[in-house]
MMTF fields as JSON, N, C-alpha, C and O atoms, coordinates in Angstrom:
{
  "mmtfVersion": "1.0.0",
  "mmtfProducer": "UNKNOWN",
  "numBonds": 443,
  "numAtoms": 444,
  "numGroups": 111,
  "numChains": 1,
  "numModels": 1,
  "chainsPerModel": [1],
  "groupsPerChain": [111],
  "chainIdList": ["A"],
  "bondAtomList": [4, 2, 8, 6, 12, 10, 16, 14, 20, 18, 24, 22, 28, 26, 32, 30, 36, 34, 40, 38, 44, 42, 48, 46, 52, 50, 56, 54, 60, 58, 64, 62, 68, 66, 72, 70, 76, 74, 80, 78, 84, 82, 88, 86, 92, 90, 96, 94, 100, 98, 104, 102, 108, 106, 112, 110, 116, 114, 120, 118, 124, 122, 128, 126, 132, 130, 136, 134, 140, 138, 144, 142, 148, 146, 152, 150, 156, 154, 160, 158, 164, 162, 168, 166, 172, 170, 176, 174, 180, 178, 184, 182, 188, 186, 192, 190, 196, 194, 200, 198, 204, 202, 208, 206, 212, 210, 216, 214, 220, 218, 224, 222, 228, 226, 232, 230, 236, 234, 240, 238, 244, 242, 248, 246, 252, 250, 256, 254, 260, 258, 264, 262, 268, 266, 272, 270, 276, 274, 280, 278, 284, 282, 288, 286, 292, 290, 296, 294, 300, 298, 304, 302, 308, 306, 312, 310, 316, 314, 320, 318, 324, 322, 328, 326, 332, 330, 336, 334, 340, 338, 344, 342, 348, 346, 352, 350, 356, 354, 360, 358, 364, 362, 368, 366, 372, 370, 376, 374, 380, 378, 384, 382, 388, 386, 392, 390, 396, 394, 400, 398, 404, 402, 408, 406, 412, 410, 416, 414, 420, 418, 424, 422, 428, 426, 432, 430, 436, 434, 440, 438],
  "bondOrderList": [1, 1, 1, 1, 1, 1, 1, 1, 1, 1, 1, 1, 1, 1, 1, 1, 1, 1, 1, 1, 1, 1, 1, 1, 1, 1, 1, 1, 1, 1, 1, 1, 1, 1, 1, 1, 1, 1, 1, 1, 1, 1, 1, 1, 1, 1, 1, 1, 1, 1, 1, 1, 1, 1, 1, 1, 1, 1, 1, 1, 1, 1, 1, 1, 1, 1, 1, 1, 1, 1, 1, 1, 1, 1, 1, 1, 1, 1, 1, 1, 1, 1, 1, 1, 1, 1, 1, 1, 1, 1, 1, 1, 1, 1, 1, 1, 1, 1, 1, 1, 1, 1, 1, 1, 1, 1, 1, 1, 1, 1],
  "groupList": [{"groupName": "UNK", "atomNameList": ["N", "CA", "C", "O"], "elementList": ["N", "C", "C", "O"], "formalChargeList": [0, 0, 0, 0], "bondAtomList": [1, 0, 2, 1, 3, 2], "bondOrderList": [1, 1, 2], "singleLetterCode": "X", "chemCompType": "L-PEPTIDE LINKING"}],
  "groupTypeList": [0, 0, 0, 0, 0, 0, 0, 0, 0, 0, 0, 0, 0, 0, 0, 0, 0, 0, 0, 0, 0, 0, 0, 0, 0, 0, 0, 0, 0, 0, 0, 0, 0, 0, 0, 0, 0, 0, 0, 0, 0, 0, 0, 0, 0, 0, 0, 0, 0, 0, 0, 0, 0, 0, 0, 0, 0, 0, 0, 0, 0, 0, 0, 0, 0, 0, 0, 0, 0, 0, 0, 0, 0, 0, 0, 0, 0, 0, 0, 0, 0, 0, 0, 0, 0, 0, 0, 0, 0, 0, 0, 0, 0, 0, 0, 0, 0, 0, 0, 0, 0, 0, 0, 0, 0, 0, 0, 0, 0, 0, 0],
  "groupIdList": [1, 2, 3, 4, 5, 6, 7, 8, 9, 10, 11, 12, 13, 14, 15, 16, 17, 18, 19, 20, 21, 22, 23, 24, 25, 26, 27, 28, 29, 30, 31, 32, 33, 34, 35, 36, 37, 38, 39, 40, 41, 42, 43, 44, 45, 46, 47, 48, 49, 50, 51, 52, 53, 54, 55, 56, 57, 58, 59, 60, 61, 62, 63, 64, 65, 66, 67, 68, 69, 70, 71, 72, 73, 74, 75, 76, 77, 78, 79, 80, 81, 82, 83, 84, 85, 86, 87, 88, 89, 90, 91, 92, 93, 94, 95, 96, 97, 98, 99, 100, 101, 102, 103, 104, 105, 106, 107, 108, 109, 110, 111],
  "secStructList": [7, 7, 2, 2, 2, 2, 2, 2, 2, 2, 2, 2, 1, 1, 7, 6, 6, 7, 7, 7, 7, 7, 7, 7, 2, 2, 2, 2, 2, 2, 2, 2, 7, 7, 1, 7, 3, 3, 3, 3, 3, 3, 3, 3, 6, 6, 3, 3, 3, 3, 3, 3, 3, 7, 7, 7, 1, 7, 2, 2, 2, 2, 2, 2, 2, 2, 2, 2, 2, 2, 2, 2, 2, 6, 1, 7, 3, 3, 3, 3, 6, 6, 3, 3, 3, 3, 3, 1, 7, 7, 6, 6, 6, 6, 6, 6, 2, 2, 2, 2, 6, 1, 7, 7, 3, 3, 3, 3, 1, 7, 7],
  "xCoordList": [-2.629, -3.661, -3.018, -2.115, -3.327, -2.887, -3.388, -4.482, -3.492, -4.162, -5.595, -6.511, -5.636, -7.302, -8.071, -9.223, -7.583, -8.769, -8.869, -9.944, -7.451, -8.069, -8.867, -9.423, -8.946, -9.897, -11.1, -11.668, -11.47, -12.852, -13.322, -14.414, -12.398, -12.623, -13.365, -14.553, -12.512, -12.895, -13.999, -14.325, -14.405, -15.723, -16.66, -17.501, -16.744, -17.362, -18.377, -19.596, -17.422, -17.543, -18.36, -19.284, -18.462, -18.767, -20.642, -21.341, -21.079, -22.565, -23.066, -22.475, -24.521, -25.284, -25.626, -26.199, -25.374, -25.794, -24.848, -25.119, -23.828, -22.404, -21.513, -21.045, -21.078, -19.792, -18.963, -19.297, -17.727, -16.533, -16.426, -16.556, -16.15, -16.54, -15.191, -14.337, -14.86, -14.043, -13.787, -13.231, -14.192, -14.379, -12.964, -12.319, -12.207, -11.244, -11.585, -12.689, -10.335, -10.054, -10.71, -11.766, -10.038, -9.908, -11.62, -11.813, -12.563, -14.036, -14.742, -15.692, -14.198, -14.871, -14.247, -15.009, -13.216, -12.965, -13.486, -13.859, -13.673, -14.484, -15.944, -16.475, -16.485, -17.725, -17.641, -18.667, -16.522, -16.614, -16.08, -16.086, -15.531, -15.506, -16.53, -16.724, -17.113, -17.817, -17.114, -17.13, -16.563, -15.994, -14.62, -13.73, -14.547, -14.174, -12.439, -12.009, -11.686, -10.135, -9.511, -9.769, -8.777, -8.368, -7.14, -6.471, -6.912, -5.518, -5.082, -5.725, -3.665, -3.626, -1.947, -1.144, -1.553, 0.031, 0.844, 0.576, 1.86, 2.243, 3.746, 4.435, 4.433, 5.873, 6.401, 6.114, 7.407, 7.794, 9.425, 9.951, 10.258, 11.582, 12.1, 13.205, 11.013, 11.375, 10.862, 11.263, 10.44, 10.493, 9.152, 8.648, 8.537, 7.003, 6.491, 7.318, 5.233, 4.901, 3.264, 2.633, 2.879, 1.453, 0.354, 0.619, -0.289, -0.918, -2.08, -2.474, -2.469, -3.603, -4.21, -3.897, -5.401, -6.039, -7.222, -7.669, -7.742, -9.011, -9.213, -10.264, -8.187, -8.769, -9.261, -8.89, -10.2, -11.088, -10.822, -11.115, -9.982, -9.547, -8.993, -9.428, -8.178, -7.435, -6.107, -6.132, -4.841, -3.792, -3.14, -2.226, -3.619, -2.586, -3.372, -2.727, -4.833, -5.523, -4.838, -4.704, -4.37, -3.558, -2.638, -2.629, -1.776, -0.763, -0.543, 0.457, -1.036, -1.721, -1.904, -0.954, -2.719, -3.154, -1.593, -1.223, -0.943, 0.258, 1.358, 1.798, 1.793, 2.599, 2.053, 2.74, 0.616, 0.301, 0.672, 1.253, 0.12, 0.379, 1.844, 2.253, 2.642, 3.91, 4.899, 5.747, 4.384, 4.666, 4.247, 5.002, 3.003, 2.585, 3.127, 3.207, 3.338, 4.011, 5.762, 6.35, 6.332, 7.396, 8.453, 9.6, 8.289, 8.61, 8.502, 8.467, 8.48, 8.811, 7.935, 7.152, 7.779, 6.811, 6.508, 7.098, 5.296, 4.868, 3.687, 2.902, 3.255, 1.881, 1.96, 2.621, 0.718, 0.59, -0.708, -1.061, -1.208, -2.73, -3.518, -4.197, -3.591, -4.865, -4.409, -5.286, -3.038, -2.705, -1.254, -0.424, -1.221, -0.249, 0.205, -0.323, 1.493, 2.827, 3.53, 4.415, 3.056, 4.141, 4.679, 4.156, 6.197, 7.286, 7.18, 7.452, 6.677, 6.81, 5.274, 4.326, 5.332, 3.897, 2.903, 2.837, 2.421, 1.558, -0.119, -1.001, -0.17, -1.757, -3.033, -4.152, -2.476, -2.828, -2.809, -3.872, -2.042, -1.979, -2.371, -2.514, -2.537, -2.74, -4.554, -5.449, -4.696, -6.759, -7.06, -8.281, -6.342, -6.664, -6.531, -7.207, -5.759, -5.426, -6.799, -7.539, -7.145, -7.929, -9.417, -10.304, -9.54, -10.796, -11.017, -12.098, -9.711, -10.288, -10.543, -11.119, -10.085, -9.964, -11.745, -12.177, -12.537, -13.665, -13.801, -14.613, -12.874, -12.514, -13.03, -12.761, -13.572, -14.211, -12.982, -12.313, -12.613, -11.382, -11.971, -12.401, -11.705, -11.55, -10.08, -9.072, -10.492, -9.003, -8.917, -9.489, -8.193, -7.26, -6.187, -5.077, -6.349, -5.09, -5.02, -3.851, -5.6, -5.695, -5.689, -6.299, -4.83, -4.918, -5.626, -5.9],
  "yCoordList": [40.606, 39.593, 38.223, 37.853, 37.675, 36.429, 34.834, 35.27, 33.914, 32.821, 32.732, 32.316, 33.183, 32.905, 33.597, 33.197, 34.988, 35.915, 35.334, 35.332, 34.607, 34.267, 33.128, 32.855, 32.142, 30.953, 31.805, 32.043, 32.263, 33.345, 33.799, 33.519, 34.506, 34.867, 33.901, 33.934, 33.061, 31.906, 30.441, 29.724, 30.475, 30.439, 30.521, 29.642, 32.215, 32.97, 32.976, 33.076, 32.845, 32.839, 31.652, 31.813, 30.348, 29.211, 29.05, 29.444, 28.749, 29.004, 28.331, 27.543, 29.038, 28.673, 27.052, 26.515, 26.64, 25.447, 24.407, 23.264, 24.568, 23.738, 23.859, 24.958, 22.484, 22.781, 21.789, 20.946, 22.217, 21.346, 19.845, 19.504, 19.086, 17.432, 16.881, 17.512, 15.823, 15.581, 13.851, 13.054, 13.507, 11.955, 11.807, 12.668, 10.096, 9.993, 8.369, 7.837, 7.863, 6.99, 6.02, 5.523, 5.652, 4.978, 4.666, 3.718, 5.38, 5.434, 4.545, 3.807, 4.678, 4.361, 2.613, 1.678, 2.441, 0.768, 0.201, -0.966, 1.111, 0.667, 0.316, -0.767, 1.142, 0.128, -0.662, -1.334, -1.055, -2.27, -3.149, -4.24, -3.324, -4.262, -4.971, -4.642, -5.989, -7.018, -7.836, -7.451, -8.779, -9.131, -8.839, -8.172, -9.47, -8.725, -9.052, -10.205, -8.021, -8.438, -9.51, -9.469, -10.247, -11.66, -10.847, -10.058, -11.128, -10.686, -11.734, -12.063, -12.101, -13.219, -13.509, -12.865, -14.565, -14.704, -15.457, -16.62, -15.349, -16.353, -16.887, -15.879, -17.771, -17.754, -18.272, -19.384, -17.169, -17.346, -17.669, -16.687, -18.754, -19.165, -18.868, -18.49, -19.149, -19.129, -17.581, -17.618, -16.891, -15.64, -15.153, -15.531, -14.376, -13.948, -13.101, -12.349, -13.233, -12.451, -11.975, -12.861, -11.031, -9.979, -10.58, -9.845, -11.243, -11.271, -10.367, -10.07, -10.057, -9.406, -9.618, -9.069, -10.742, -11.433, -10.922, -10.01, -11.091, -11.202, -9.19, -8.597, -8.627, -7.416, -7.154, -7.575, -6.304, -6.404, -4.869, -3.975, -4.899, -3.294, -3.286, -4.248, -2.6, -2.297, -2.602, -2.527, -2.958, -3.191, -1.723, -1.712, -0.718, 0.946, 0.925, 0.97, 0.853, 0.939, -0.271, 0.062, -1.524, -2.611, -1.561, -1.056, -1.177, -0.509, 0.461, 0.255, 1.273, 2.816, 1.894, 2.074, 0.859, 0.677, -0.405, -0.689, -0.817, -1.594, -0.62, -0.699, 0.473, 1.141, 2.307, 2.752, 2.363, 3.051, 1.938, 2.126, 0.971, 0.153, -0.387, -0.618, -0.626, -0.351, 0.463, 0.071, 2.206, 2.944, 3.093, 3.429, 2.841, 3.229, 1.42, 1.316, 0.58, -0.445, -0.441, -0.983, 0.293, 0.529, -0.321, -0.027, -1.374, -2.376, -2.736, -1.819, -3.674, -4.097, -4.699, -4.883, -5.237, -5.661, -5.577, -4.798, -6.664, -6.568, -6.472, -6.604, -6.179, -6.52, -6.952, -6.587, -8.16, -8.746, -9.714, -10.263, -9.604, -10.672, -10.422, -11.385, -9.168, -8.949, -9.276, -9.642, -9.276, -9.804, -8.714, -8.207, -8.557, -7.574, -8.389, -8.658, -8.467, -9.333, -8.341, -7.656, -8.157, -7.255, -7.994, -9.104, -7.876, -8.595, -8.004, -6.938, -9.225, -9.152, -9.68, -10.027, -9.64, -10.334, -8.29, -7.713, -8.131, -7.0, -7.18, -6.322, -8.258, -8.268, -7.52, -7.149, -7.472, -6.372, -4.8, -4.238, -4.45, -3.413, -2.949, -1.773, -4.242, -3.651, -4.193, -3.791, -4.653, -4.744, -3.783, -3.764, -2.762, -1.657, -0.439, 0.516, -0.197, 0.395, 0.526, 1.506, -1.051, -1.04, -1.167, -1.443, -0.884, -0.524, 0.64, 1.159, 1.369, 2.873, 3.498, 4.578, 2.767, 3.357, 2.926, 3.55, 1.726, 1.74, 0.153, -0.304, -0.252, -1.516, -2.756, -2.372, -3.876, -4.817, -5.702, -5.811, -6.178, -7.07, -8.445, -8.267, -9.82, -10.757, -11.379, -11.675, -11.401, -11.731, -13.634, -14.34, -14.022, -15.186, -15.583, -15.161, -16.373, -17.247, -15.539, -15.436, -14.724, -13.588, -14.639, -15.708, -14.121, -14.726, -13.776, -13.867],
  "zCoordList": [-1.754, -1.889, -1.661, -2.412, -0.94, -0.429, -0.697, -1.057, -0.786, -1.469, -1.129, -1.839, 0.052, 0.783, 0.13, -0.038, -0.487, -1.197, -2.391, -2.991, -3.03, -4.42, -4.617, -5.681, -3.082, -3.142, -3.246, -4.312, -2.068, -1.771, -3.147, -3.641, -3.684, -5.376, -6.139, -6.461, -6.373, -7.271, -7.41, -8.356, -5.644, -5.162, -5.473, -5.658, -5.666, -5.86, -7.305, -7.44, -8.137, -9.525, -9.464, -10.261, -8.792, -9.103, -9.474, -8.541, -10.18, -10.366, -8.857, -8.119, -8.713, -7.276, -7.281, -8.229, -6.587, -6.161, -6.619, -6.252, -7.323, -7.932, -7.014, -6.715, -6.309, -5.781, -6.667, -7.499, -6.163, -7.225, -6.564, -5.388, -7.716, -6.978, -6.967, -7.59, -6.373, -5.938, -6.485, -5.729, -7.647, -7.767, -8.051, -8.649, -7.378, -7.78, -8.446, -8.563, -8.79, -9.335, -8.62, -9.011, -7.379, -6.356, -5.795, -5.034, -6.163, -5.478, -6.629, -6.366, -7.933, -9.203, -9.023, -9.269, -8.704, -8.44, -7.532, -7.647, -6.083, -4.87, -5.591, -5.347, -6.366, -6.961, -7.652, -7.759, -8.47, -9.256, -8.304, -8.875, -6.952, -6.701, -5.66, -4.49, -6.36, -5.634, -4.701, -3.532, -4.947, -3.744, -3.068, -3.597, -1.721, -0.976, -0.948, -0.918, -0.961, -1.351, 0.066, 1.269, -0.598, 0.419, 1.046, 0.38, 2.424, 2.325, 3.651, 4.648, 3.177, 3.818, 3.925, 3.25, 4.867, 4.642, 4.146, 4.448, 3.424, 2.687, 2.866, 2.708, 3.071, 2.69, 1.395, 0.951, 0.646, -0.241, 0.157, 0.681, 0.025, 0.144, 1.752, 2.141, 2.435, 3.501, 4.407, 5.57, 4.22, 4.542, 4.197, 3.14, 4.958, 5.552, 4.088, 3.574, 3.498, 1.922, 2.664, 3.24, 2.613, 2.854, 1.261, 0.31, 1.035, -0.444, -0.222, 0.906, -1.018, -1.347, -2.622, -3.679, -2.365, -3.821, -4.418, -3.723, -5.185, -5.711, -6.081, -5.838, -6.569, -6.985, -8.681, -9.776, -8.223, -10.004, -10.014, -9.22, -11.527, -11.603, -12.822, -13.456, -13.49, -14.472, -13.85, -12.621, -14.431, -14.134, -13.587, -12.764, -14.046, -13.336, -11.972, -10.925, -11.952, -10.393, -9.609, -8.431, -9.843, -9.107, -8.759, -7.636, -9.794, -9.471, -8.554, -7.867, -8.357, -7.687, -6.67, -5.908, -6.17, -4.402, -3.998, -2.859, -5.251, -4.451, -3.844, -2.697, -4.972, -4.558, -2.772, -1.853, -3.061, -1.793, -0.336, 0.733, -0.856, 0.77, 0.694, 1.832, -0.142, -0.129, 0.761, 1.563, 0.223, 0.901, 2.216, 3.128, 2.345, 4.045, 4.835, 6.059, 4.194, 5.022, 5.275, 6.21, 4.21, 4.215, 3.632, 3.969, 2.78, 2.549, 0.582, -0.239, 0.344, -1.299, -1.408, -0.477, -2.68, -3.121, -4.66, -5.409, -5.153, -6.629, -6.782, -5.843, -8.215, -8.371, -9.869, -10.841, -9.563, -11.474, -11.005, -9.961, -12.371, -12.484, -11.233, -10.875, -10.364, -9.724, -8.564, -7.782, -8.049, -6.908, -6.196, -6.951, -4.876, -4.923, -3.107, -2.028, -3.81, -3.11, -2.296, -2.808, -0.522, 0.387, 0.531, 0.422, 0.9, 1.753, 3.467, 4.019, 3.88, 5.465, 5.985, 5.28, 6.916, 7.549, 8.518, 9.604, 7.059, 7.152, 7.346, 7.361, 7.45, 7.333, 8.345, 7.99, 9.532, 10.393, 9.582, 9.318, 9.382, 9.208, 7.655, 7.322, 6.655, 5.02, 5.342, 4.599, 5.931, 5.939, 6.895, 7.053, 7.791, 8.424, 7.461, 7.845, 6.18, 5.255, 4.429, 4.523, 3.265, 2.868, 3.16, 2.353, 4.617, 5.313, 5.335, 5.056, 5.773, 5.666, 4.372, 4.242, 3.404, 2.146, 1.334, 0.365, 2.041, 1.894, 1.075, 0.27, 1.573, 0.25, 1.395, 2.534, 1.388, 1.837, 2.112, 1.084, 2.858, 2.962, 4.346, 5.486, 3.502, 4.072, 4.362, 3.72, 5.547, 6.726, 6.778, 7.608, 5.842, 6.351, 7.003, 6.68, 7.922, 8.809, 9.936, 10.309, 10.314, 11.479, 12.49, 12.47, 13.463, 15.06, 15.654, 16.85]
}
């Protein structure tokens, strides 16, 4: 018996008309946020900073979307008071992120 029969199995069992839901964290902040996250460029001591302002969340959901665009930018970074600090000039690519992710993003200083 192999994994596919025990999905099929367990399916199965599921009462008619229930499927299993899928809510995450991340969908429940997409509705609390009203407006639309800033993201914009900054220099800090000389050297190119990604901001990303205006998020309305709990400080672990800040956390959770800094460390994600972190990782998919590849680079460092912080987050504190609703604001999350890339190092490097990402703004192309972190409002193509939080678009797909369903999040409203206004583009400052974009060429």
């Amino acid at each position: 018996m192999d994994w596919r029969d025990k999905l099929s199995g367990l399916k199965a069992d599921l009462p008619e008309g229930e499927e299993p839901k899928e809510e995450t964290k991340t969908s429940e902040t997409k509705k609390r946020q009203k407006e639309p996250l800033r993201v914009e460029l900054d220099k800090r001591n000389g050297k190119p900073a990604t901001l990303v302002t205006e998020f309305e969340g709990t400080d672990d959901e800040l956390k959770e979307l800094a460390k994600l665009l972190k990782i998919k930018c590849g680079a460092g970074g912080s987050s504190r008071d609703g604001e999350i600090l890339i190092q490097g000039d990402f703004r192309v690519k972190i409002a193509d992120i939080l678009l797909e992710m369903g999040y409203k993003v206004k583009k400052i200083n974009f060429k």
